[in-house]
N, C-alpha and C positions, 0 to 999 in steps of 0.2 A: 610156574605157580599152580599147585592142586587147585579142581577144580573145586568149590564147596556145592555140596550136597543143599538142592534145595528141598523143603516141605513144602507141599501142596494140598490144600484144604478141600476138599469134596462137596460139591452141592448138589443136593437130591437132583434138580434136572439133567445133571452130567453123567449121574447114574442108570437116570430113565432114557438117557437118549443112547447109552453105551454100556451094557451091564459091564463089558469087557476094561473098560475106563482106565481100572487100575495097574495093567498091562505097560501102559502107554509112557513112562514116565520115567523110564530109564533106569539110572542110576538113585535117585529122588526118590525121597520117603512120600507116604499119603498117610494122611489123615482124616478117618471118617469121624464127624460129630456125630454121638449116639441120639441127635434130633433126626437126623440122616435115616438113621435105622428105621427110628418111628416114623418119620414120613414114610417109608418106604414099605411099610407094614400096613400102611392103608394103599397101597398100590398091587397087591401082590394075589386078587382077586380078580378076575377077568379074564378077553381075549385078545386087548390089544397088545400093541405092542410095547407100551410102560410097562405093563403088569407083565408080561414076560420078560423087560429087563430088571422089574424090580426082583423078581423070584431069582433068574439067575443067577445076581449082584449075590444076594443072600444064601444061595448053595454055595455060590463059591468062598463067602466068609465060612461059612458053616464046614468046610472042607479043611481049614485050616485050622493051627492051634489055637482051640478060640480064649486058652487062658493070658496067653501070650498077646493076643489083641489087644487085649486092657492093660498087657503091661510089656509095657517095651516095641510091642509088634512084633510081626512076621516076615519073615524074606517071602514077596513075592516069588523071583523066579533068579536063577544063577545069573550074579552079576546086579541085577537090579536091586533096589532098595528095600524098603519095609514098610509095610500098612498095621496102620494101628485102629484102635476106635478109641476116641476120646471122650469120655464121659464131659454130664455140665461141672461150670461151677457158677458162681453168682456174677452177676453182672460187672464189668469192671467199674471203676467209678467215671474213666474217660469217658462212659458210653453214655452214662444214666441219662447227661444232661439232652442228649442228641435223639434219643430211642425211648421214645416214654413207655410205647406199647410194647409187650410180650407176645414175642411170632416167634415161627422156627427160625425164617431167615436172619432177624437178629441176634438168637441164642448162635446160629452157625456163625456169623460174624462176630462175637464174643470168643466162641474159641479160636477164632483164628485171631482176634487181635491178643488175646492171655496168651498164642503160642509164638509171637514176635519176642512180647516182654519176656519169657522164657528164657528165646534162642537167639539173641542179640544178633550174632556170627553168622546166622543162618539166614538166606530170604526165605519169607514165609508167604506163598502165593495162594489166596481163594482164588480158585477156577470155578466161575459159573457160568451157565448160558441165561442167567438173569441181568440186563445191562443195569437196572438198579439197583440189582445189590451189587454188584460191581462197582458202581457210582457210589455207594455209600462207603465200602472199602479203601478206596483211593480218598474219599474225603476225611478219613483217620487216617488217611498216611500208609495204608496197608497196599503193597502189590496183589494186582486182583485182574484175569487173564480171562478171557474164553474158552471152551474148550475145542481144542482147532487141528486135532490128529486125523479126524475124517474129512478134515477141506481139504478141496480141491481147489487147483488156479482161477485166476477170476474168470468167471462165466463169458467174460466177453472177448478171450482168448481162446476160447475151447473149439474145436473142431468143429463146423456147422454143416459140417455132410459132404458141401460141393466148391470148389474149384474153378473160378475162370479163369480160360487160356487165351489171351489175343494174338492178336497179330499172325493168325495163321494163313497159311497158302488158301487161296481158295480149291483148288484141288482136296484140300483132303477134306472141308466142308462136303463136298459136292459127292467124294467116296464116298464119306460116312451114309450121306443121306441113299446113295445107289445101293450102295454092301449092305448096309445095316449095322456093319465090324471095323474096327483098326483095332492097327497094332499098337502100344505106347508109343512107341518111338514114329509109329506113321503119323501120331496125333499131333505128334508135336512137343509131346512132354519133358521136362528134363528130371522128371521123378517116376519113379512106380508107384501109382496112387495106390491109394489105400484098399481094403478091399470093401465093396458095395458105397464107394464114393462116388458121386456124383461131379459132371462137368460140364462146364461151359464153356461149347469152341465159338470163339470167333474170328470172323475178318472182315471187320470191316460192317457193312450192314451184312454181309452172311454171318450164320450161326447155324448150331444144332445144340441137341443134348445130349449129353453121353453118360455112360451108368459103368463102371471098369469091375464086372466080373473076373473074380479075383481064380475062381476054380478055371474058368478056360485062359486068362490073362489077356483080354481083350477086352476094350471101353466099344459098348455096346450102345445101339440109337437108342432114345427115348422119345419115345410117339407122344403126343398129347393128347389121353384117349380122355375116357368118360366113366363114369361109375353112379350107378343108381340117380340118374341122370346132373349129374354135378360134373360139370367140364373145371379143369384148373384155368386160372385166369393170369399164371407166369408161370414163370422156368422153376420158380422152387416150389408151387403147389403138384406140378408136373411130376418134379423127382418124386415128394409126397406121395402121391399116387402109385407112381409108378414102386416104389420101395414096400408102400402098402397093397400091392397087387402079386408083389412078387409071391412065390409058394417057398422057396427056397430061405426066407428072410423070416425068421420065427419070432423076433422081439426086433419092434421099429418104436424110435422116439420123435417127437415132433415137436417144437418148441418156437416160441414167436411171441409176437404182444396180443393184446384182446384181438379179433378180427380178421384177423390172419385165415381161419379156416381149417386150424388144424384138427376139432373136432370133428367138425362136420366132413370132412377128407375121410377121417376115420372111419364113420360110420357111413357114408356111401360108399368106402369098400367092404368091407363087413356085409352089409346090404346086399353089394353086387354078387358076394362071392357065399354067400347063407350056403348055397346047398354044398360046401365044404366044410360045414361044421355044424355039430346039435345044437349050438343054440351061440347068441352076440350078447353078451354080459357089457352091459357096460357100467362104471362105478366112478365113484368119487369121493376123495375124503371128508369127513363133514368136519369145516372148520368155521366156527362159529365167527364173527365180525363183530366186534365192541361190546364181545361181554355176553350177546344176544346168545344164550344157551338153548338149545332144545328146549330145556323145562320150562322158558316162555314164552313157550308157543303153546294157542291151546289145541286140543284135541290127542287122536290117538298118535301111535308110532308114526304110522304111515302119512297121517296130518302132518306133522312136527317135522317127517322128512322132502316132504313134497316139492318145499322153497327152495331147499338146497338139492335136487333133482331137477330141477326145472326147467335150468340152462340144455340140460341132456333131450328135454321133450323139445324144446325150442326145434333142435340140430334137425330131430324129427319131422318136426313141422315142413321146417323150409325141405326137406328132401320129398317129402310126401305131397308138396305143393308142386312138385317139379311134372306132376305127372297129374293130367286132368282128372277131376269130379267125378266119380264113378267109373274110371278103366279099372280093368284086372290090377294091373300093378298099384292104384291106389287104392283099393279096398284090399289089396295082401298087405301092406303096411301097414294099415289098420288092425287086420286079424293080427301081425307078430305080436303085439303087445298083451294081446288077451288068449292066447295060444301060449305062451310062453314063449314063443322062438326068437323072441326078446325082452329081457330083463333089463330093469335099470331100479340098482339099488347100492345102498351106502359101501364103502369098500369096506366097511368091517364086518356086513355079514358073508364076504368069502371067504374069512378066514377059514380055516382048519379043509375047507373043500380041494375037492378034486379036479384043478382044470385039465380036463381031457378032449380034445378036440374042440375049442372051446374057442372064438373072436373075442376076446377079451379089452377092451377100450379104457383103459384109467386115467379117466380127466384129472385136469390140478392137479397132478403129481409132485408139481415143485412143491406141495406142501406136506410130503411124506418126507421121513428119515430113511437112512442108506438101509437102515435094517428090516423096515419097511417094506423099499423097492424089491430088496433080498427076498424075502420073504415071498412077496408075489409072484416072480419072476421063476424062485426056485421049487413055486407049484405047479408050473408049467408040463404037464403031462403029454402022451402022444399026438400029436396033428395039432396042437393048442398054440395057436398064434396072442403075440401079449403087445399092444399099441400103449405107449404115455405120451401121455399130452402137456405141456403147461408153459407157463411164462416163466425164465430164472428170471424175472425180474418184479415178479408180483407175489408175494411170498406172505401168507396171512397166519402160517403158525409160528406163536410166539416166541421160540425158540431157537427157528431156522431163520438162513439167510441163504444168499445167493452161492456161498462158498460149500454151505453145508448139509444142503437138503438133497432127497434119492434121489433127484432126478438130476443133477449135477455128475453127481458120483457116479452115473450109472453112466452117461455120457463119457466122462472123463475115464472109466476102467474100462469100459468094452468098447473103444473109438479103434476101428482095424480090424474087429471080428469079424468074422465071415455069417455069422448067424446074426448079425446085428446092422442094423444103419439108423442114422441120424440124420433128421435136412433140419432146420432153420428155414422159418418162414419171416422173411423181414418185412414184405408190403401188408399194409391192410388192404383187405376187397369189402370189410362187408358195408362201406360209405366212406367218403369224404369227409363226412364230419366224422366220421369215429375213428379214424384215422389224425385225421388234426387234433383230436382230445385226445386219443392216445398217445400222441409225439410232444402236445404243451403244453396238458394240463397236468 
């Protein structure tokens, strides 16, 4: 039995989170609502990253036959289906009684319910990343999807850097710790780890840690040193460190719940290691909490940014504490910040910049898009080392989830690269109670 061709209905945030969207979709027709368009016409000034999917969404219509759009559509690409634009029409009458007020997202959910009654034969799918308008569509009866071509496997399957091995001979514990080096196969392994994967040998109460350099092919000791006086307080702040110290290792991610330490890891090696780079940027998305927008906040730019910086001076704080009241080293971490030789500012004024030799630290990252991380990652210039930080489980932009936000994705595609590693920080250190509220409340 043929398969039938589905339609699938476009929602302005599927557009801004993917200009590329209408790609994705096989054999199946799309349908953009010409509210689509108009939203997306107030989107297509700026430097984020909306307003650069909204512009490209719109080159690439404008690329095509745009008489053809309004009537019948266009073949996307050989093999695949047709994109149309659908103009309005009046409200249907099923709707009136349920939707009093006039939005775009209602006018979008009008054409997609008029393009059911249409095409009986056909499923007619609204894909949004809006779960209420989704809700509202399945409450007409309507098939109504997320858009789910850039998820990844669930977060709590995903690779988390390191590896425990037990039951080993204490012999090779005892080499490790004498050589410095094994072989795979002396380790005990029955795989070839990954490359810049991290491990855990034991036997027993012995143990070490081991780091499996993929260019010489040998699981290397991992010392538990120190950085801008911040010691790690387990085996996976340890690798942290040690991943974050490496020269060799040019983008590291870090991920864990509140407390963990993965910021503050960050910028004490950063710190430690300043006189290899002109300058330690550190940045963060500004995702606003319950509505609370910049514009209600009073004062200037740098007022209004401050709140959401803060967490970053904190990391500051406590590393600058480490080191007594007037030594050399803590009156030089005082001058970075008024020197310049450290910056901390919102991630959207790096854009279009040049990272060139550069420590780069992007807290909250689980709350950028793939296109995003891309974006950061692929300004990456010579000697420019790039750190993300975040929780996949603490997710504050509206749109993302654990499946679909850059810092998933970026885990999930470069997991084995030799320019890349990944640890997973699972204990909290920075207290017991905040540890306990992180695990039950």
């Amino acid at each position: 039995m043929p398969k039938r061709r589905k339609i699938f209905v476009l929602d302005t945030n599927v557009i801004l989170h993917d200009s590329s969207c209408f790609h994705r979709f096989q054999e199946h027709d799309v349908v953009v609502p010409i509210t689509v368009i108009e939203e997306l016409d107030g989107f297509k000034k700026g430097g984020q990253a909306v307003n650069y999917h909204a512009r490209e969404f719109t080159r690439a219509l404008d690329a095509l036959d745009a008489a053809r759009l309004f009537n019948g559509g266009v073949p996307i690409d050989r093999g695949a289906g047709r994109i149309m634009v659908r103009l309005e029409k009046p409200v249907h009458r099923d709707l009136r009684p349920h939707f009093h007020t006039d939005s775009a997202d209602h006018r979008i959910l009008n054409v997609a319910y008029r393009l059911a009654g249409e095409h009986p034969s056909r499923p007619v799918i609204l894909v949004s990343k809006d779960v209420n308008l989704r809700m509202k569509a399945r409450s007409l009866g309507l098939a109504a999807e997320d858009y789910t071509s850039d998820h990844v496997k669930d977060p709590a399957t995903l690779n988390r850097g390191c590896t425990a091995v037990d039951h080993l001979t204490a012999g090779v514990i005892e080499q490790l710790h004498a050589g410095g080096r094994l072989e795979p196969g002396e380790a005990g392994l029955s795989r070839q780890p990954a490359a810049n994967e991290f491990l855990i040998l034991r036997n027993g109460k012995q143990s070490a840690l081991g780091f499996f350099e993929a260019a010489a092919g040998t699981v290397r000791l991992v010392r538990k040193g120190s950085a801008s006086g911040i010691t790690p307080r387990n085996a996976e702040q340890a690798f942290a460190l040690d991943a974050l110290m490496n020269r060799d290792i040019p983008l590291v991610a870090i991920t864990g719940k509140a407390g963990t330490g993965k910021t503050l890891l960050a910028l004490a090696a950063a710190l430690e290691r300043l006189h290899d780079y002109r300058q330690i940027l550190l940045a963060r998305p500004v995702v606003p909490l319950s509505n609370r927008d910049l514009g209600f906040l009073p004062g200037d730019v740098q007022a209004k940014l401050h709140p959401y910086m803060q967490p970053l001076y904190d990391n500051l704080a406590v590393i600058r504490g480490q080191f007594p009241e007037g030594s050399d080293r803590h009156r030089a971490l005082g001058r970075l910040l008024a020197e310049g030789g450290l910056v901390i500012e919102p991630l959207a004024y790096i854009r279009g910049r040049s990272l060139v030799k550069l420590f780069v630290i992007v807290d909250e990252s689980q709350n950028l898009t793939p296109h995003e991380v891309k974006t950061i990652v692929t300004r990456a210039g010579a000697g420019t080392r790039i750190v993300l930080t975040g929780d996949l489980f603490q997710i504050d932009h509206p749109y993302l989830d654990t499946q679909s936000n850059g810092l998933s994705h970026l885990i999930d595609k470069l997991a084995g690269q030799p320019l890349f590693a990944h640890v997973h920080l699972a204990k909290g250190e920075r207290s017991q109670l905040a540890d306990l509220a992180s695990d039950l409340l």
